[in-house]
N, C-alpha and C positions, 0 to 999 in steps of 0.2 A: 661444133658450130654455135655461135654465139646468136642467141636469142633475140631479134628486134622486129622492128616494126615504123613504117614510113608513113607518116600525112604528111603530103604537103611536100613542102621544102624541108622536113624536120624527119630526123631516123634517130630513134630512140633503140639504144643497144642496152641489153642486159647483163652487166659484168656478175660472175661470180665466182668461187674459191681463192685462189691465189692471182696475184698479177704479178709475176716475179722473172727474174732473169729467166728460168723456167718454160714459160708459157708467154712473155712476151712478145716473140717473134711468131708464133699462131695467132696471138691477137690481133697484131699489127695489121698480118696480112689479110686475117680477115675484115680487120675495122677499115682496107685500104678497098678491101678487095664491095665492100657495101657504098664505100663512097665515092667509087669510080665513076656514079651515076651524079654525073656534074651539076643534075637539079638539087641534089641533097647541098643543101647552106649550114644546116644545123643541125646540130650532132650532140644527144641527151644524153649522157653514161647514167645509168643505171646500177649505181652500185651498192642497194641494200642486201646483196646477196656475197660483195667482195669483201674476206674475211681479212687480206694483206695485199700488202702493195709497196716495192721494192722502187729503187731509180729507175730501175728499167721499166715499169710502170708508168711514173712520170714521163720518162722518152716518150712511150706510146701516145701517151695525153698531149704532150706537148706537139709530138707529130703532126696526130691528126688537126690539131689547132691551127696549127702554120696552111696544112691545106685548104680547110675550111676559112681560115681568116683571108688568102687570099682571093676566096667567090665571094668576098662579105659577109661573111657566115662568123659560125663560131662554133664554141664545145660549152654545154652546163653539162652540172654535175647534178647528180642526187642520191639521197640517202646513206653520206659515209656513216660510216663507223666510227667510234671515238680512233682509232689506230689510224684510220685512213685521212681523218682531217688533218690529224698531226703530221703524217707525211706530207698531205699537200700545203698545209699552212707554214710548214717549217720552207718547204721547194719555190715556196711564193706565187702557185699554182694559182691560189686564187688572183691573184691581180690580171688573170687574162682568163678566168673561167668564170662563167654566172651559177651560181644556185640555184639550186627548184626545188621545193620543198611542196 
């Protein structure tokens, strides 16, 4: 069970170990299954604890974006890793995700 926590309109999820073909259809479901609560707008990944992150990663991120982008909402990111920015800066992740540092 992945780790978060809700103020507000905002659920802040704790990613960690792998996000890989692997383990991204348990995240999905539970990233889907925490945002089924149609007050949550905004959605914080937590990833100073995700050591890798695969395409299938990316899906998941990009998933829940399109849900959230449809309430108005969104997805930030925080605390990658040098490995995990590469991923997403190469996937163009950042031109529809915010930073939080």
């Amino acid at each position: 069970m992945l780790k978060h926590a809700r103020q507000g309109n905002i659920l802040t999820v704790k990613l960690d170990g792998e996000l890989d073909q692997d383990s991204a259809t348990r995240v999905r479901q539970e990233l889907d299954d925490l945002i089924a609560d149609t007050r949550v707008k905004h959605l914080v990944l937590d990833m100073r604890d995700l050591t890798f992150m695969d395409s299938s990663g990316i899906g998941v991120v990009i998933g829940r974006y399109r849900t959230l982008a449809m309430r108005g909402g969104g997805v930030a990111v925080r605390g990658e890793s040098p490995h995990v920015q590469r991923i997403m800066k190469l996937s163009g992740l950042y031109s529809i995700l915010e930073e939080v540092r």
